[in-house]
N, C-alpha and C positions, 0 to 999 in steps of 0.2 A: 621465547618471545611471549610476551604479559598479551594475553588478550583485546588491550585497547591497542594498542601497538596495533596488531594486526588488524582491525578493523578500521582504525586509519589510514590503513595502508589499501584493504580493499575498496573503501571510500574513495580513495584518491584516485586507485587504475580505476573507476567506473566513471569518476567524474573526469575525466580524458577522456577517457571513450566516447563518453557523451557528446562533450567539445567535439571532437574529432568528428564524429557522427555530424554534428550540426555543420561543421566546416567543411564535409566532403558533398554534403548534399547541398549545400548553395554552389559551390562549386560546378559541380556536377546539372543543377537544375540552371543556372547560367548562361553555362557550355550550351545546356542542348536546349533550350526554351528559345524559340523565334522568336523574335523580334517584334514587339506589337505593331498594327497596322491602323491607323487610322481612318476615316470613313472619307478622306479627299485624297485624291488617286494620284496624287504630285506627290505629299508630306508622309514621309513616316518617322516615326519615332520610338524610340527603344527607351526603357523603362528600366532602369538596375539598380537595385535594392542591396544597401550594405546594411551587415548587421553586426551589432560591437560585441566586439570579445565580451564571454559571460566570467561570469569567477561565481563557483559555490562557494559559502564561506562554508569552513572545515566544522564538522561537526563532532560534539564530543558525548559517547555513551555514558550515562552513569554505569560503576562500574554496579557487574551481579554480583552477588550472593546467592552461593548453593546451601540447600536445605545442608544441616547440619545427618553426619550420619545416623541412620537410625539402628539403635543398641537392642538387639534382642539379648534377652535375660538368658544365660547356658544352662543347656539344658544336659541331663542325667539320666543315664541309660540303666534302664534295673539290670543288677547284676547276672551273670548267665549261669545255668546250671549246668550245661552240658559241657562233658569234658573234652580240652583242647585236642584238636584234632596233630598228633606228627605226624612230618613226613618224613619219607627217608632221605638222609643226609646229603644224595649224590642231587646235585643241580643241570651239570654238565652235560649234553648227548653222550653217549658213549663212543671211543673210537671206532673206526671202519673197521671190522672183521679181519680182513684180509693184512692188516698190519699189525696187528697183535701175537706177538710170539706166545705159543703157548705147549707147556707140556699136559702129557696123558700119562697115567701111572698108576695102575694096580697095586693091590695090597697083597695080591698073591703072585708068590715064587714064579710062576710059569706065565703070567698076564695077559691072560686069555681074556680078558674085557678090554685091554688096551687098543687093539684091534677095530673092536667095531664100534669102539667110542670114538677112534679116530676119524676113522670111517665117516659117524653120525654127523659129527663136528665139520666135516668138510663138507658134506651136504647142505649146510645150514650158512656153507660162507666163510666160517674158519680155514684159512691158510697156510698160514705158518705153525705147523700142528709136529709134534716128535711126541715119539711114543717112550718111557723107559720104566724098569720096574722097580718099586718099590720095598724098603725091605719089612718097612712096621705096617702091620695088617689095620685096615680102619674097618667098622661095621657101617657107615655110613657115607655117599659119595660128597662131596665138599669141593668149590670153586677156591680156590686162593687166588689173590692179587697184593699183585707188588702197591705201594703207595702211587695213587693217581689213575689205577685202574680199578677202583671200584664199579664204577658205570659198566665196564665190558664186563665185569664176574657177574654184575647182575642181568645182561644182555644173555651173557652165555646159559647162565644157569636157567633161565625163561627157555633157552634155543633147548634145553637137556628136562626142560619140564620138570623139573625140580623147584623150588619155593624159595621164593628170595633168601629165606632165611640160612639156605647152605653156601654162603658165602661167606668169607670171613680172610682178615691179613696174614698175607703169607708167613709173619713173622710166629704165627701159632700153627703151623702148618706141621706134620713131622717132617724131618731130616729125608731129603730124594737128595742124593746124586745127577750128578748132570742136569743141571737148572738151567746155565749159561745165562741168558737173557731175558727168560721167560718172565713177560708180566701175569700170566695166567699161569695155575698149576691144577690142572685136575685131578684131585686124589677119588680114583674110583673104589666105594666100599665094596665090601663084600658081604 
């Protein structure tokens, strides 16, 4: 709806109103206005005033013109010397603890750390936790995750106070027995 359009239109319900306004108040002042009385105590007589339909003629606005947009010149940022900041790749919260199947697994024969890593792990909330031993000895402890469970290898490794950086895909992980479903693999160094 074009602008003059609508102000035609609001022009018009005002000038009804108006009308109306003037046609409810004669009405109304009519009804209730007594009767005039005369100064001879025989004659009276009433006095009633009609008044003719009005008509506004329709008015028409020139149309406006808005200032034309004002163009600021682009402006150019000096370039920056400092270097881009990454982050790490995961965006996602990590899953709940307690649904995350995860194995525990020593690099030595007997896995006597298996134990009380499991142990630490369920303290912290981990759950679904199986211990087994492993046969290739590592010098360093390492989170592995399956694809999609990044976020929890780096949840866990924070819960083992270890450094983001010992996590890494299971696919580099060595060769454990009895994996099953585990999206987590804890390879404890030694």
């Amino acid at each position: 709806m074009s602008r003059k359009v609508f102000l035609n239109i609001v022009l018009a319900v005002l000038a009804v109103g108006l009308v109306g306004a003037v046609v409810y108040l004669e009405v109304n002042n009519g009804e209730s206005a007594e009767p005039a009385t005369t100064l001879s105590s025989t004659t009276q007589s009433t006095t009633t005033t009609t008044v003719a339909p009005t008509t506004i003629a329709p008015t028409t606005l020139p149309p406006t013109t808005l200032p034309p947009e004002a163009t600021l010149p682009p402006t150019t940022l000096p370039p920056t010397t400092e270097a881009p900041i990454t982050l790490p790749p995961t965006t996602l919260p990590p899953p709940e603890r307690p649904f995350v199947p995860v194995v525990v697994t020593s690099a030595g024969s007997t896995g006597e750390r298996v134990g009380p890593t499991v142990y630490l792990l369920s303290l912290a909330g981990w759950s679904d936790i199986r211990g087994v031993n492993a046969a290739v000895p590592s010098t360093a402890t390492v989170v592995y995750y399956v694809d999609g469970f990044q976020n929890a290898a780096e949840l866990m490794a924070l819960d083992m106070s270890l450094p983001v950086t010992s996590v890494a895909p299971l696919a580099t992980a060595p060769p454990v027995a009895g994996l099953g479903n585990a999206a987590l693999v804890v390879y404890v160094g030694g």
